[in-house]
C-alpha positions, 0 to 999 in steps of 0.5 A, spaced: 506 539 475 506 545 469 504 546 462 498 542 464 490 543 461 489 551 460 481 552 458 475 555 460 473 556 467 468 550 467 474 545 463 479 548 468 473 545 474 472 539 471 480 536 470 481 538 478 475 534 479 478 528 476 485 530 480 481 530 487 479 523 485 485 519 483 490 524 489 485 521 495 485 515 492 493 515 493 492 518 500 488 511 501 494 507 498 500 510 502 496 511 509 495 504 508 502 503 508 502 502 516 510 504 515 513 511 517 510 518 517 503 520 513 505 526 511 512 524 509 509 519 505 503 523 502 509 527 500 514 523 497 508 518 493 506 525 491 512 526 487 513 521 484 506 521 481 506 527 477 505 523 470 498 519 473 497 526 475 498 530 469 494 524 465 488 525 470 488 533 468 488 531 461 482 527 461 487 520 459 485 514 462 490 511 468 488 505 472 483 507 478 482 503 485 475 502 482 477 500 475 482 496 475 484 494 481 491 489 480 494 494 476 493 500 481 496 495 487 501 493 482 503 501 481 501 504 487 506 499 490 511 501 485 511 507 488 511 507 495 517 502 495 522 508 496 518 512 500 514 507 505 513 499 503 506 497 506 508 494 512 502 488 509 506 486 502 510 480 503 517 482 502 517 489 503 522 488 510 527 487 504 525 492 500 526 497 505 533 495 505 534 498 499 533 493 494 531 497 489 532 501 483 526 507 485 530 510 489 535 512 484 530 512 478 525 517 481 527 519 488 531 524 490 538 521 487 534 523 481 537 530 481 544 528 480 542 522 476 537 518 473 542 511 471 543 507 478 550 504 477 551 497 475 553 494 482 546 497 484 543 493 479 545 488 480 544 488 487 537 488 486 537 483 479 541 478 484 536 480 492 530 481 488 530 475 484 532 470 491 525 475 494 521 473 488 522 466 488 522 465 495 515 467 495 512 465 489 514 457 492 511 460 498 504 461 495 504 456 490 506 451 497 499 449 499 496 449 492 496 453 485 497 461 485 491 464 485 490 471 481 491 476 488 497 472 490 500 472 482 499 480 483 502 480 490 508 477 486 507 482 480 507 488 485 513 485 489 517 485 482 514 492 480 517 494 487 524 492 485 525 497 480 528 492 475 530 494 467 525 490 463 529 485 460 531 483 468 524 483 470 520 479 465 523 473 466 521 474 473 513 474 471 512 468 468 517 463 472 514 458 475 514 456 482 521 453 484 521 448 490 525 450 496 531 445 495 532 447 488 532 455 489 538 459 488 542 461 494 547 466 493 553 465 498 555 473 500 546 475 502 549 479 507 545 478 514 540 483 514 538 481 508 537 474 509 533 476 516 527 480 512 526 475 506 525 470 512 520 475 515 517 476 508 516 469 507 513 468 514 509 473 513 506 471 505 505 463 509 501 467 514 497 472 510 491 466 509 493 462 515 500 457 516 500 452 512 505 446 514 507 446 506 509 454 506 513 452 513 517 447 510 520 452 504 521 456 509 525 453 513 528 450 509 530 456 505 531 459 512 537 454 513 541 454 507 541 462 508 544 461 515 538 464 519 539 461 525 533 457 528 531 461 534 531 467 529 527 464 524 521 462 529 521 468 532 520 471 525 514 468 525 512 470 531 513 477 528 509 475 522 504 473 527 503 478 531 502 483 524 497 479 522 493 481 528 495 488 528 493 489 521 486 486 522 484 491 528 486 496 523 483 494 517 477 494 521 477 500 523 478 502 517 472 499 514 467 502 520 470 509 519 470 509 511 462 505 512 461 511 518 463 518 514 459 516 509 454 513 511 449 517 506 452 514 500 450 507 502 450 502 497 454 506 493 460 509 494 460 508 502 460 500 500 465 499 494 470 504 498 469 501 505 470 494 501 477 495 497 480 500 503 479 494 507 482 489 503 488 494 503 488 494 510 485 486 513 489 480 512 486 474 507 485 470 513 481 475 516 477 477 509 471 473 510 469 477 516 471 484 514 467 483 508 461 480 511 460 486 516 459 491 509 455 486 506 450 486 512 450 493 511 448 495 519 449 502 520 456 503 524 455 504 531 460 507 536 462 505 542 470 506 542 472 499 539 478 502 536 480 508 541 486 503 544 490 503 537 497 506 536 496 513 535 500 512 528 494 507 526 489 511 528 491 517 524 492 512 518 485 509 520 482 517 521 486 520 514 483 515 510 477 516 512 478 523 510 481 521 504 473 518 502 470 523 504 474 528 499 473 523 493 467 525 491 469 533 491 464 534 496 460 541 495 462 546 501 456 544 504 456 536 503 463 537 507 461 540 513 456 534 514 462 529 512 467 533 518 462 533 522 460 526 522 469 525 521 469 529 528 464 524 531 468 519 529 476 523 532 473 523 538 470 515 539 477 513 537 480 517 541 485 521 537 489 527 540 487 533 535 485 532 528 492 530 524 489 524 520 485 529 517 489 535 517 495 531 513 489 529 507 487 535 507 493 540 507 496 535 501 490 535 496 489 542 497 497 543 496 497 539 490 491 542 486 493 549 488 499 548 485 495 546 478 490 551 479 495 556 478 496 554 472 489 556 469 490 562 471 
């Protein structure tokens, strides 16, 4: 970030204010993302976000988590895709295995070219179109696709990184039967495996419908997934679901506890759209409803046997809240304190969860503030 907004000491404030609001809000994006390092990932969205950046300097509006909630998902995963794919997107195991054009376009292949080779694209236009069409027959299996399963699909398009004229036809295709879908005959054995997974684990995201099994498997079949490797990617989608409910009401708790004084207000709207990041659909209702009853959080170590990697996600987007507002010196020694408390109920080693939020944001505007000098 150079050659940005240079002003006044008091314009200079307000334009790192607008900074610190959208970098926590991608803090709470990436470590949501249940994949990989959370430093690494900080890192890498950070790089790739420096346009949205320069715009929030200079005072253009960009979508915000609060305001304009698809888009932001649709970017924000966009973003991620060759960084670290959220582990609750359906067809981020095939992502993940480089079917996407966001790693030549803005990653580090970048520095030697900006053009993925044509193979590449049409790797990713014949993988990611099998991606998205699956899906979509998925979703649309058990009734119509709502509007959050449309900008599933959006973001799964977005995440392929596909020139426009191959990822229009894309958004507005409509659901195809499982029977009629087109299966190339040379998807290589890895990849055949992942977009079972993500299939799985689209059906699974609102509880299992026999209709969402049937294109499954029958997808699953004329890809040559053998049938104990498709049930136990079931299995796994299954497991996941429950894993990301623990998580997201983790999350929801930790944001409602740190910002307990901002209740309603920011506590809520925060602890709300972060918890739809981390809590399935099926399990929704129930996060959605602990927020609404507004009882204070109580501590009483629910969480301390989450993985370590989840609890420096639950604990770094937590901090990341807490830094949204540009607290004043003082406000922040009382959201550490609370943020503390927290560390010690759920049972991280150390502080690292809020170590990382910390060194990344404060990197990022000292790097911008000494351009107003």
């Amino acid at each position: 970030m150079s050659n940005l907004i240079v002003g006044a000491p008091d314009l200079a404030s307000a334009a790192l204010t607008r900074l610190v609001g959208v970098l926590c809000e991608d803090a709470i994006f990436a470590l949501s993302t249940g994949g990989g390092d959370a430093a690494e990932a900080l890192e890498g969205l950070g790089k790739r976000r420096v346009d949205a950046y320069n715009a929030a300097l200079q005072g253009m509006t960009l979508p915000r988590m609060n305001d304009a909630w698809d888009t932001w998902i649709v970017q924000m995963t966009r973003a991620m895709a060759p960084v670290a794919p959220p582990v609750w997107m359906p067809m981020m195991d095939v992502v993940r295995e480089k079917v996407t054009l966001e790693i030549g376009a803005r990653g580090l292949r970048s520095l030697f070219s900006s053009k993925p080779s044509d193979k590449d694209v049409q790797r990713v236009k014949k993988i990611g179109t099998l991606a998205v069409r699956l899906i979509r027959s998925v979703l649309a299996a058990d009734g119509v696709v709502d509007p959050e399963e449309a900008m599933t699909v959006n973001a799964i398009i977005g995440a392929l990184g596909l020139p426009d004229a191959d990822a229009r036809p894309l958004y507005t295709e409509a659901p195809l039967a499982a029977e009629m879908i087109e299966v190339p005959a040379d998807i290589e054995p890895t990849i055949a495996r992942a977009l079972v997974r993500g299939a799985w684990l689209g059906a699974a995201a609102d509880a299992l419908d026999p209709r969402e099994e049937h294109v499954v498997r029958v997808v699953a079949q004329r890809l040559g997934v053998p049938a104990e490797e498709v049930e136990e990617a079931r299995a796994q989608a299954q497991v996941r679901i429950e894993s990301r409910r623990v998580v997201g009401l983790a999350v929801i708790d930790a944001v409602r506890y740190v910002l307990s004084d901002r209740a309603p207000g920011l506590g809520v709207t925060l602890a709300a759209m972060a918890g739809t990041l981390s809590v399935p659909r099926r399990y929704r209702e129930e996060a959605h409803a602990q927020i609404g009853q507004g009882a204070p959080v109580t501590l009483g170590k629910r969480y301390a046997s989450m993985p370590l990697d989840d609890k420096t996600s639950v604990l770094g987007i937590a901090w990341a809240a807490a830094l949204l507002e540009d607290p004043t010196v003082a406000r922040r020694s009382l959201l550490g304190a609370r943020w503390e408390r927290l560390a010690h109920d759920i049972g991280e080693d150390g502080e690292r969860g809020r170590a990382i939020v910390d060194a990344w944001v404060t990197d990022s505007l000292t790097v911008v503030a000494r351009t107003f000098q």
